[in-house]
N, C-alpha and C positions, 0 to 999 in steps of 0.2 A: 443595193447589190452592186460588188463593183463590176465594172467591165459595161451595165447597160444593160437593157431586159434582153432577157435568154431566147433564144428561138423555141417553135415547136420539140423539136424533135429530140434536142438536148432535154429539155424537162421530162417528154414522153420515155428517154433512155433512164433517166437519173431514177426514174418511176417503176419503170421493168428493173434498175439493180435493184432498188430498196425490195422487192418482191420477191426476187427471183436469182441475186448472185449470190451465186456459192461461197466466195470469202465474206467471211464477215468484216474485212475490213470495207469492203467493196460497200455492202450494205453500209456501213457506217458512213464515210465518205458520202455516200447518195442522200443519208438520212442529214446530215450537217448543212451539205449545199441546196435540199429542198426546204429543210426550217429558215434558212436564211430567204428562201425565195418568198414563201410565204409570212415573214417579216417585212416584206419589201412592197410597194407603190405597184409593181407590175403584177404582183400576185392578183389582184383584178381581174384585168383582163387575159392573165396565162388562165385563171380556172374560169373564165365564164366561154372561152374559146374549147379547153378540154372538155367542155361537156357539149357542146356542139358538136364537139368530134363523132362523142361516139365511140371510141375506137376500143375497150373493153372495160372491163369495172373494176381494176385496178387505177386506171388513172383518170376514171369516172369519179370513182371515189376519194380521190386524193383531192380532186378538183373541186368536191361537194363539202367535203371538210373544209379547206382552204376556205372555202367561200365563206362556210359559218362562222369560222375563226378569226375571219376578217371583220365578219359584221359584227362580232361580241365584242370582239377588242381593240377596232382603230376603223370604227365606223365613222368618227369625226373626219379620215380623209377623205371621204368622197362630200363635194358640193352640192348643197340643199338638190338643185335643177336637174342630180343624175340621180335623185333616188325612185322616182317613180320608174325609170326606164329601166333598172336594176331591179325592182319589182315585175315588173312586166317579162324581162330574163328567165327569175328564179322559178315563175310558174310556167314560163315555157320548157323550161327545163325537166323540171319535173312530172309536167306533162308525157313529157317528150321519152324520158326514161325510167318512169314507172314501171315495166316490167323487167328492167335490166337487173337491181339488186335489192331488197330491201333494207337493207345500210345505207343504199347511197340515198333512196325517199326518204328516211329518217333523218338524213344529216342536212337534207336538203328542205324538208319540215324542219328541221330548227334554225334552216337561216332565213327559211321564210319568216317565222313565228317571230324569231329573234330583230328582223328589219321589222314588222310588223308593232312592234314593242319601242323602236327608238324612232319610229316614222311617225313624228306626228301629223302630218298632213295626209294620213291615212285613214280618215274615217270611216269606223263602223266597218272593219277589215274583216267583221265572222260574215255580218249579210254577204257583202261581197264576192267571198270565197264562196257559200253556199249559194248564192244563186248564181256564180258564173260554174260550177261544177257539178251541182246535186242533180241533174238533171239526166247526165251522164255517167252511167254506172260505172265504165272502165275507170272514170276518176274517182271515183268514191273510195277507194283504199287509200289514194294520199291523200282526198281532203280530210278524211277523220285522221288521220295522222298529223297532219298541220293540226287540227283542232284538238288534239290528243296533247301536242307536246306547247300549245300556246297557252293555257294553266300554266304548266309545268315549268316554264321561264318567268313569268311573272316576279318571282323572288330569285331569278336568276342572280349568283353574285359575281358572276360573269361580262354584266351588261352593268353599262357605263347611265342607268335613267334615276334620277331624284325622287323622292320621298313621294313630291306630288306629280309627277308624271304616271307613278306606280300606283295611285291612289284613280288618278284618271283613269286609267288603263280597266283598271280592276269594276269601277264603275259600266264601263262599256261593256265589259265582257258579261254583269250582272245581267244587263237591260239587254242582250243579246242570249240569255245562256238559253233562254223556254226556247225560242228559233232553235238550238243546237240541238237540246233537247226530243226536237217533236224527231229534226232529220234523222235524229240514233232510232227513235222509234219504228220510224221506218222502213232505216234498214232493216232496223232487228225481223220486223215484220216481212222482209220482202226475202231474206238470208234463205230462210228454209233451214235448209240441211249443211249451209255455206259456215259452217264453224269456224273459219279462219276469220268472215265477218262477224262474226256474234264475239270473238274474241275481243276485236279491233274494237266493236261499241262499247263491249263491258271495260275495257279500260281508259276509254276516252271518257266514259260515266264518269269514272273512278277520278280521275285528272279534273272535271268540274266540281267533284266533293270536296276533293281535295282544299282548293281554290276556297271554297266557303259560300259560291255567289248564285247556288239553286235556289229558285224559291221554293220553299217547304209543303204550302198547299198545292202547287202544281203538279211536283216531285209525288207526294201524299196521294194524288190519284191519279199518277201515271200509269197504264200498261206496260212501261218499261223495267217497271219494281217488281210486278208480279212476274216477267218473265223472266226476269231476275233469282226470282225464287225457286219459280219452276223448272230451272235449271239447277239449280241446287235440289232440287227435292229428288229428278230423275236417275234412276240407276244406272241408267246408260249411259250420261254425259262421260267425254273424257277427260283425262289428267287434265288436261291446258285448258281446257273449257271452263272446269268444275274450277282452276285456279284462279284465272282471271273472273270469275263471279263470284269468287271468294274475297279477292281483293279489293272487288266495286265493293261488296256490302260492308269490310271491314270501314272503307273509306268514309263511305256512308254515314257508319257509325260513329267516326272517329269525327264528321263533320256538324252532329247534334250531340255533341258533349254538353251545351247548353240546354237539357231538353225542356225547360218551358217555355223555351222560344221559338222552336222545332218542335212543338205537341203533334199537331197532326201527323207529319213524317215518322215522329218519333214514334207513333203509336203503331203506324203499319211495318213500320222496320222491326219493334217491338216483335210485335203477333209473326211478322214472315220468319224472323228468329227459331221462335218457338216452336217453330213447325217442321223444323227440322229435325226433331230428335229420329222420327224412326228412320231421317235417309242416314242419321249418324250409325245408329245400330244396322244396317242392311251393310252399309262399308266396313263395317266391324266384321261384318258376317263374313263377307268378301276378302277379308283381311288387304283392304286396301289403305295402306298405312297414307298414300300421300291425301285422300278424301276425308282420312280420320282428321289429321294435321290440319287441314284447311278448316273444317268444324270445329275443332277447336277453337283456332284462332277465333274465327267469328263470336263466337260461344264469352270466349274471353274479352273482345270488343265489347260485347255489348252488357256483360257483366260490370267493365269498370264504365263504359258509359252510362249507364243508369247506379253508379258506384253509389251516389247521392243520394238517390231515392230511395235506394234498397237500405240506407242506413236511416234514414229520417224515416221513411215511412215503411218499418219492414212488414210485409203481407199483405201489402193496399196498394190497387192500382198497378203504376209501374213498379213498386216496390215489390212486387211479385217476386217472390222466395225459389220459385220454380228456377230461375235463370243460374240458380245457385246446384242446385240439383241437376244443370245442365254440365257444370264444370264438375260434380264431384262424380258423374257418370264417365266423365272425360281421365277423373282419377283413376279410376278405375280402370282402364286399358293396359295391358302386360307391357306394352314399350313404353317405358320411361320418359320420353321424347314428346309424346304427347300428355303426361300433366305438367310438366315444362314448361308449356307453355304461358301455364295460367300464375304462374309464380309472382309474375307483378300485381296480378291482383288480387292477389291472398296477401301480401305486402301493404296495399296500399287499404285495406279493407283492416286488416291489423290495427295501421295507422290511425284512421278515422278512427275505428272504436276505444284506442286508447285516447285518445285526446279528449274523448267527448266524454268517456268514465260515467258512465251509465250504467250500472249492475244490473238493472231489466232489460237494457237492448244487449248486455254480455250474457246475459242467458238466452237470448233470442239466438244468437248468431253459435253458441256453446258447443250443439251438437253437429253443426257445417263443420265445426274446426278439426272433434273428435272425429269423425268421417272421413274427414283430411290427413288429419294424422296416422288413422287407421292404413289410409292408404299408401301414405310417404312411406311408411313402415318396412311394406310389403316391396316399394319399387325399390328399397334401401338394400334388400337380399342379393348377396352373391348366388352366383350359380354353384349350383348343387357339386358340382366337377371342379370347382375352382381350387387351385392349391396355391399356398403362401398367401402374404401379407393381403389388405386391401388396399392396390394401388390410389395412390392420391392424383397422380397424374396425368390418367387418360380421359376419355370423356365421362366416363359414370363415376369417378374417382369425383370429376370435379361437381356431377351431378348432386353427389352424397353431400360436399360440401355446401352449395347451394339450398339440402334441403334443410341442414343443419342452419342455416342463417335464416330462413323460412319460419322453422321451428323457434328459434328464440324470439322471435320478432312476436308470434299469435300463440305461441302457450300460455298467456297472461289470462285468454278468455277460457281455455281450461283450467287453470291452476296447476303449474309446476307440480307442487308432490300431490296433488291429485293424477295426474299423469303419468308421474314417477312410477305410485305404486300401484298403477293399475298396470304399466310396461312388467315390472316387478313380476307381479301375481303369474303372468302369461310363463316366465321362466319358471316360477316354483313351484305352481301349480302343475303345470303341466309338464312335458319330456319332448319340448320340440325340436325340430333338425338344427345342425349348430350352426346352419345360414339365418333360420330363424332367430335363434339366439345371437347371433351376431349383429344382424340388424334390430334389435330392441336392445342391445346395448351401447348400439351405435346411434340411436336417437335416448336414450335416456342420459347418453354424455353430452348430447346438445343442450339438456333442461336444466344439471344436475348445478351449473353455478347460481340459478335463478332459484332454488328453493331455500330457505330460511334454514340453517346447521343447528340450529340450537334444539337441545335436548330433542333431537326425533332420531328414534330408533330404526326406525324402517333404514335411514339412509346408515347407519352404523349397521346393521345387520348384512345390507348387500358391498359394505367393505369387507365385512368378514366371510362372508361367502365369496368374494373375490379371491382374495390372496387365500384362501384355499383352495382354486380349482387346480387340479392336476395338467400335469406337462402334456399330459395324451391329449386333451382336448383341441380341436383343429387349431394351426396357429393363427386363424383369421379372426378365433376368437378370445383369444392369450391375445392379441395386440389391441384388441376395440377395447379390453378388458382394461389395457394400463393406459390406455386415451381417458377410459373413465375415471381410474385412479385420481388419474392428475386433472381430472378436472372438480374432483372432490378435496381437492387439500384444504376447502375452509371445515370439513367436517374432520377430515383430519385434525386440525389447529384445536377444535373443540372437542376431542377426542385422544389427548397426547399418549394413551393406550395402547392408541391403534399404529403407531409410528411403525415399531419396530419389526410388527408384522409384514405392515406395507414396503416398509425400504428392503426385506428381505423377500417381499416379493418380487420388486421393480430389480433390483441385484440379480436375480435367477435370468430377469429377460435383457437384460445387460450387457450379458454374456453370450446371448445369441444375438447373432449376426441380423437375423429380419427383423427383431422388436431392441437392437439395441438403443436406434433413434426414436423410438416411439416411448422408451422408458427412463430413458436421457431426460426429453421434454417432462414428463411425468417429474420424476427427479426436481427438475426445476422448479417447475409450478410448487411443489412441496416447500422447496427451498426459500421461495419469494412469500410464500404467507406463512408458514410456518418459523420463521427464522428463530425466534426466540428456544421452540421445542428442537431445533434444529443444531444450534448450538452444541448440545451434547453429543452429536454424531460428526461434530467436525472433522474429526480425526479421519474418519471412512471416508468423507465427502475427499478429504488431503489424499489419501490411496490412489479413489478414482482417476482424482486430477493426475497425480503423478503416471497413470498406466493409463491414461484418455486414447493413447494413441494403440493400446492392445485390446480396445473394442472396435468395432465394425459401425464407428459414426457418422452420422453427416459434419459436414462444417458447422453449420448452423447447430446441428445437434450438439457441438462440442463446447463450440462456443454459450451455448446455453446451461451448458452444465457449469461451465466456469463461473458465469453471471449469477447461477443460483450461490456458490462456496463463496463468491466475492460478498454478496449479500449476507450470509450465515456469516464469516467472517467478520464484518461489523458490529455486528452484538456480542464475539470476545472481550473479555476484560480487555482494558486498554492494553496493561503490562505483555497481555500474550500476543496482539496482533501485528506486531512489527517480525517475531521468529516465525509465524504462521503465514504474514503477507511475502515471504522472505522464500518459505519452503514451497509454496505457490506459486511463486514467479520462477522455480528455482529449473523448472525445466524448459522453461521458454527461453531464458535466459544459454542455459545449457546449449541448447539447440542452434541457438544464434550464434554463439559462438565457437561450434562445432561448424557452420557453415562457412562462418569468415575465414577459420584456418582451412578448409578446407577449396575457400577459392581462391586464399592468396596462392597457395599450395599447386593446385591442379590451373590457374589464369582462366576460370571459367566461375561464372556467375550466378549463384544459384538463389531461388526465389526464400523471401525470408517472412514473407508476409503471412502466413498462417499463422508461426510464432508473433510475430506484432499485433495482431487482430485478437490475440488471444491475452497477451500481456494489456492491450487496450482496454476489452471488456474487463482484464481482472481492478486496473485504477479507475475506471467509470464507474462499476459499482461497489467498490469499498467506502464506505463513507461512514466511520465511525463518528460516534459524537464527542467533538474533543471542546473542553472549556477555554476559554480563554487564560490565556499565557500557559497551557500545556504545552509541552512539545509534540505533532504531530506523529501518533505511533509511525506512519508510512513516508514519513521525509528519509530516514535512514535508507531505507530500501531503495528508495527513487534515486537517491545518491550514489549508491553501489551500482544498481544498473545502470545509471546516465553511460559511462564509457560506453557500454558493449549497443545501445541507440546510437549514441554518437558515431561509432567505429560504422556499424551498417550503412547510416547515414552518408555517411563518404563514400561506403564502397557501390552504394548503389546511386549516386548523385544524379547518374543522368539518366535515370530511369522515372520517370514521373508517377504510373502507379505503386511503385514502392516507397518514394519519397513521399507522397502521398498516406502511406499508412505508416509510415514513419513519424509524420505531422502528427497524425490523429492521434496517434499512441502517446506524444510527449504532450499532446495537448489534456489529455485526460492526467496525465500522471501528474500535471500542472494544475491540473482544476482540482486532482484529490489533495496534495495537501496545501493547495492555495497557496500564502504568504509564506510555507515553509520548503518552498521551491526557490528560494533568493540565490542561496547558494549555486542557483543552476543560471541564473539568472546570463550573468559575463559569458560565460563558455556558450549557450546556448544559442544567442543572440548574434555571439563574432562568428559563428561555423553556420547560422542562416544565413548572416549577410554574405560571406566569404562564397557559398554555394550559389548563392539566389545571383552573384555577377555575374556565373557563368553558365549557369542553370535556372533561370528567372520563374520556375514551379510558383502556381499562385498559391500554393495552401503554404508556404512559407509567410506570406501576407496574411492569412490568413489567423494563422497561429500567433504572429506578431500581434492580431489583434485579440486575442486571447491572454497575451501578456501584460497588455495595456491597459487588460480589463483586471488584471490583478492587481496588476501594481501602479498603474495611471496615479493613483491617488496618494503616493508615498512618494515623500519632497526628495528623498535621497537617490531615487530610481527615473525621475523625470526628464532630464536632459539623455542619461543613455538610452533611454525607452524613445528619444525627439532624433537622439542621432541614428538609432536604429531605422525609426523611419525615414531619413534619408535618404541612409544609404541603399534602402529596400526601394524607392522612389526616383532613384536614376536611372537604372536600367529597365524599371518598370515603365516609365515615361517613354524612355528608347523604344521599346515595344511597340508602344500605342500610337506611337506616331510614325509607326511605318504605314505603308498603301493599307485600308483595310484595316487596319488595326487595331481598333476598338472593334469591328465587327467580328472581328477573325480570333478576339481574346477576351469574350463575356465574361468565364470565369474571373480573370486577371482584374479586371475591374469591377466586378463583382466583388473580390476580397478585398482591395487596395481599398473604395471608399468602406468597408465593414470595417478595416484595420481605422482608418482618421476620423470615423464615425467615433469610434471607441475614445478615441482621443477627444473630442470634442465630447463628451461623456466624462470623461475621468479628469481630464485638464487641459479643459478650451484658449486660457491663457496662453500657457507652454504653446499651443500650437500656432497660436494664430499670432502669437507674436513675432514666430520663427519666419525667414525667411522662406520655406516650402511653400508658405501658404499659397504663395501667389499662383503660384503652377500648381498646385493642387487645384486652386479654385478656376484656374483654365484647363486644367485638364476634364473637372465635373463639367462646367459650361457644355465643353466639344461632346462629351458622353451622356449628355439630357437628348442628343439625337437617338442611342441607341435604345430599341426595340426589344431587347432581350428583356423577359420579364425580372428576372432576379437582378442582375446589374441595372437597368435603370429604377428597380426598385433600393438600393443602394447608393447610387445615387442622389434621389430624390430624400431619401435619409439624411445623409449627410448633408445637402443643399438643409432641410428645414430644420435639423437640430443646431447646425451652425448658426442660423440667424436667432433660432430660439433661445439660444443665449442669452443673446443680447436683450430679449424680450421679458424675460421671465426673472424677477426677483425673487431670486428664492435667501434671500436675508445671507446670502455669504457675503466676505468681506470684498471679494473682489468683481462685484458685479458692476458698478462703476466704470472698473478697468475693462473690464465683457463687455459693456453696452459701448462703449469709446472705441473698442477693439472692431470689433463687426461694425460699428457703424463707419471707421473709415475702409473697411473692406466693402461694405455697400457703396459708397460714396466712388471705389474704384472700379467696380465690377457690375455693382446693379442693375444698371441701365442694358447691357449687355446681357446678363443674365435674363431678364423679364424679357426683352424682346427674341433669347432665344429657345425660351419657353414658351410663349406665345408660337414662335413659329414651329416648334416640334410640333406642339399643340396641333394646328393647322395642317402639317404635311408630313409628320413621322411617325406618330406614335399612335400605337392602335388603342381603341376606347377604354379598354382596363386600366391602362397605365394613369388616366385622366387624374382620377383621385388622390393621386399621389401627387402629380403637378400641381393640382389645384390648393395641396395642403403647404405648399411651396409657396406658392401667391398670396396666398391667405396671410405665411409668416411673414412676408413682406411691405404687404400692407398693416401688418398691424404693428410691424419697427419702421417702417418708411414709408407713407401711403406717397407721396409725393412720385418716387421712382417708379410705380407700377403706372402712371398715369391715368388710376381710375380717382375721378372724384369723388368729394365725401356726398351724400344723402345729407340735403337740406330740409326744413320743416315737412311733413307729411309723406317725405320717402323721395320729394322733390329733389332735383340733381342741382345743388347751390354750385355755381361757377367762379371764382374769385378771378380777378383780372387784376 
């Protein structure tokens, strides 16, 4: 800090702004020069003096953080000979201010816990604390506190201790935990009616479950388990009581997830479990939703902790069936919120029985699922008063969604149109409410892609009962209605009959504003698997497109529609798709050009990117099948548009989200007719570069590498596809080597090596011949330091296909000149390279990254072992040394 450690009373004032001034800058200012203070050597002893003070629990507590902050993260400056006397401090401290706040014993337990943890010449620090405090009642809230939060650090990642310091630590705290153990016992026993302690013990349990280091037969016939339960059982306990011993048992259970290793434990936690059901029903009675929730969860614990046994051995032993019946009682509840809970382990229980494909354990488990489902069904229903659509976005919106990915995941142990038509029968059979009906058609459209189309009537009869229901039925059941539609278009495809009923039903909700998006997507789905029957209604689909913007769509909804007609589109005769791809593009195109004249016009700027996003999706999915030496029906069209891309292009240069979808859009219209985008090739290329010198947008690098990936391999495109990168190469460089610069421009290098990746893919010669290479390959070197996952994974591409070159004979004529090539580029950079891979290795890159370096080294070694300076494996895997 400059100037020199601060006085009293400056820190004590900078304390009261941070709290207490009315400008916010004031606060701020206070907040900047007290982070600095606590960054600093003096911070020390400014907080081990404020807590002596005393002086109130604002700068008590600033003091009490500080302190721990200090010890998590720059512990290494205090010398070995002042840590015990800093020990000796923090529990006088805490002593000392114990009833001033519970923040500040909390912050002041984790800088104990936390010194406790990097202090190794602090042995056996739990006896310690307990017998210098358990004796003394008023200390017993912060010693189970320190004991509370010292598990709790252990895997701190906070704290600066090794692998095996962590391993020690964890051992002492095992051989210590029964001592811990008996002290909670105690209190628990001495508490009485003291609920704030019975809180305090039940989560400091919870904190040694946590941890993994109770012994199981001790634990197994503790009185602390049982009192554990008995608090759970009673109807009286409160919120916070009944939660925090909610939490101990989950921990518990979550801590014998191995249960034959944990038998004994396992068995009473087992039995304390199940003994819960009638306090669940009495809180039911009670309608105490937060007592339901806590049951649950436990209920849920200990479902998927015995997840194993209930499937290997179901109805023996722990494989007890009942636990199962604990959850689907729990389904059973009106609030939604709590079978929610259990949704992972209806997931994970799924999982297990599919893999293991048992037909007699799928009939074991058959009727839990139907029960489930039964009940998903019922939580699936709108409210009776509900009017309009079913939102998708609130929480039961997302609930519904949830149960639907629920439902496809465990209908396998029903059977799909077993399921189907027994959802069915409930509609036709019966005359239920249209919430009813709404929700069994909103879980028969979760099933309806999973059952087999072929010749079954049931599922052709409830299309035809669809697209006849009348307009008067609620619209919440008109929209789950066209969710269903579109999720039947394989029975459609096997049903070409059924088309023109359906698209003039999905057309009726089109047209209205709440199910235009829901009949859009329907539309689609039809469009993408039916295409062939699809075909014939192109012309209607062309309409659509043309008056997309006189329905009431989402983006996404529009754009989906478009994606379906691109797709139909493709399986026109060839001769017809070029006037079809033509009258398609003809309003986006329209539109754009409507906006250019209208801001050269009015010098105001207006957004064009719905039209590009729109022209993108329609080149991304056309993809007709053209033979060789056809003419591409879509190169004419691409040709006619380029101006009015190009003209945008310019006019919005320095905007980078539009430039950006400007990229995207020419890059698709590139990839649709491939090699018959030459034509674009010159113009294309000189109006990137020309922009990218003053406007250096990376998806211009990026698209360049999309060029290279078409044309890299054609002799007459090679050298201006080698100047393009260049010139794309200079002021990219400029960038990068400003302060920060690689760090401050992931993407920019992200696209730059995907762009010379590409080239070293298409024509490694060209490149590595060229003069660039060298700074290319200094500018990757400098960027193997950075951290971003996508750019150093780009990076690390371009490092191993580059040498892979050289490695790899794949019988072309110029490999020769590739292994000559790279090898005097090894010969210049090599050494360099390896040693600043090594070092990223060591001090930059976080552990993901590894495998990507390591495939780096690999290639190295096996074109150059000599540079990497690992030697070869002499006889028997022995290290042979040549001198």
């Amino acid at each position: 800090m400059e100037g020199g450690k601060p006085n009293l009373p400056l820190v004590y004032q900078a304390v009261q702004a941070l709290y207490h001034d009315p400008d916010p800058a004031g606060k701020e200012r206070a907040s900047v020069w007290l982070g600095e203070l606590q960054r600093s050597m003096y911070a020390w002893e400014i907080s081990d003096q404020l807590l002596q003070l005393k002086q109130d629990v604002e700068s008590c507590y600033f003091a009490a953080q500080t302190m721990k902050m200090k010890i998590q993260t720059s512990f290494y400056e205090l010398p070995p000979e002042t840590h015990t006397a800093l020990r000796d401090s923090l529990l006088s401290h805490i002593q000392n201010l114990k009833d001033l706040s519970p923040i500040i014993v909390t912050q002041l337990a984790l800088a104990i816990a936390d010194l406790a943890l990097q202090m190794a010449s602090w042995k056996g620090c739990v006896q310690t604390l307990i017998e210098k405090y358990s004796n003394d009642v008023s200390s017993m809230p912060f010693l189970i506190e320190i004991l509370t939060v010292l598990p709790e650090e252990v895997h701190s990642r906070s704290l600066r201790i090794g692998a095996n310091r962590r391993t020690e630590i964890i051992e002492d705290l095992a051989y210590y935990s029964t001592t811990v153990v008996t002290l909670l016992m105690t209190c628990a026993e001495k508490s009485g009616h003291d609920e704030k302690m019975l809180i305090k013990v039940f989560r400091c349990l919870g904190s040694w479950f946590n941890l993994g280091v109770l012994d199981n037969n001790f634990m197994a016939n503790n009185q602390l388990l049982m009192i554990l339960f008995q608090v759970l059982q009673r109807d009286e306990t409160s919120t916070n009581l009944h939660e925090a011993a909610s939490d101990c048992v989950c921990s518990a259970l979550y801590a014998i997830e191995n249960v034959a290793v944990h038998m004994p434990l396992a068995m009473q936690l087992f039995q304390g479990v199940l003994s819960l059901e009638t306090a669940y029903h009495m809180a039911v009675a009670r309608e105490d939703l937060d007592k339901v929730l806590n049951y649950c969860r436990i209920f849920t614990e200990l479902c998927e902790t015995f997840l194993e046994m209930t499937v290997r051995t179901p109805g023996l032993g722990m494989g007890d069936l009942r636990i199962l019946e604990l959850l689907l009682i729990c389904a059973g509840h009106p609030q939604y919120e709590v079978v929610e809970i259990s949704f992972n382990f209806w997931y994970r229980l799924g999982e297990h029985l599919y893999k293991m494909n048992d037909p007699a354990l799928h009939r074991v488990f058959k009727p839990y699922i139907q029960r489930l489902l039964h009940s998903l069904a019922r939580h699936c229903q709108l409210d009776a008063d509900h009017e309009g659509v079913p939102e998708d976005t609130d929480d039961f919106g997302e609930f519904r969604m949830r149960v639907s990915d629920l439902v496809k995941d465990v209908i396998f142990l029903v059977g799909s149109m077993e399921c189907f038509s027994q959802l069915y029968s409930t509609l036709k059979e019966g005359n239920p409410p249209w919430e009813v009906t709404e929700a069994v058609l909103f879980i028969m459209a979760s099933i309806a892609k999973s059952i087999d189309p072929e010749n079954n009537p049931t599922l052709t009869e409830v299309l035809e009962q669809i697209v006849l229901l009348p307009e008067t039925v609620h619209l919440a059941v008109r929209y789950t209605s066209i969710e269903l539609v579109g999720e039947m278009s394989e029975v459609i495809d096997r049903n070409p009959c059924m088309l023109d009923p359906v698209l003039n039903f999905l057309m009726k909700g089109l047209r209205e504003k709440p199910l235009a998006s829901v009949a859009a997507k329907a539309i689609h789905n039809i469009c993408s698997v039916c295409r062939d029957h699809m075909a014939q209604h192109f012309q209607g689909l062309l309409n659509i497109a043309r008056l997309l913007d006189s329905f009431a769509l989402s983006t996404d909804a529009a754009v989906g529609l478009l994606k379906g007609t691109a797709l139909v589109l493709a399986r026109l005769p060839l001769e017809k798709i070029a006037e079809c791809l033509n009258d398609l593009c003809a309003v986006q195109v329209m539109a754009l050009r409507k906006l250019l004249a209208q801001d050269s016009s009015s010098g105001k700027s207006s957004d064009p990117t719905v039209w590009l996003d729109r022209l993108a999706v329609i080149f991304r999915h056309t993809n007709p099948i053209v033979e060789n030496g056809q003419t591409h029906p879509c190169q004419k069209v691409i040709q006619e548009i380029w101006p009015v891309l190009s003209e945008t292009l310019n006019a919005h240069q320095n905007d980078n989200r539009i430039v950006e979808r400007c990229c995207r859009c020419l890059r698709f219209a590139v990839r649709c007719v491939g090699k018959g985008s030459a034509s674009l090739l010159q113009p294309l290329v000189t109006q990137m570069v020309s922009v990218y010198q003053v406007y250096p947008h990376s998806c211009f690098l990026y698209l360049g590498s999309i060029l290279v990936d078409e044309y890299g391999m054609e002799e007459g495109c090679r050298q201006g596809l080698l100047d393009m990168l260049q010139a794309l190469c200079m002021p990219t460089f400029q960038l990068l080597e400003q302060p920060n610069g690689l760090r401050n421009h992931p993407d920019t290098v992200d696209d730059l090596f995907r762009l010379v990746t590409r080239f070293v893919q298409r024509s490694p010669v060209t490149l590595v011949n060229s003069s660039i290479i060298v700074h290319i390959i200094q500018c990757a070197i400098a960027s193997t330091t950075l951290d971003h996952r996508d750019a150093n994974c780009s990076v690390m591409k371009f490092i191993r296909d580059l040498i892979h070159t050289g490695v790899t004979n794949d019988h072309e004529d110029d490999f020769e000149v590739r292994k000559r090539l790279i090898g005097q580029v090894m010969e210049q950079h090599g050494q360099q390279l390896v040693t600043q891979l090594i070092n990223t290795c060591c001090f930059c890159l976080p552990p993901y990254t590894l495998p990507d370096v390591a495939e780096v080294l690999w290639e190295i070694m096996v074109f150059d072992r000599p540079v990497t300076g690992v030697p070869k494996l002499g006889p028997g895997g022995l290290v042979s040394c040549s001198v």
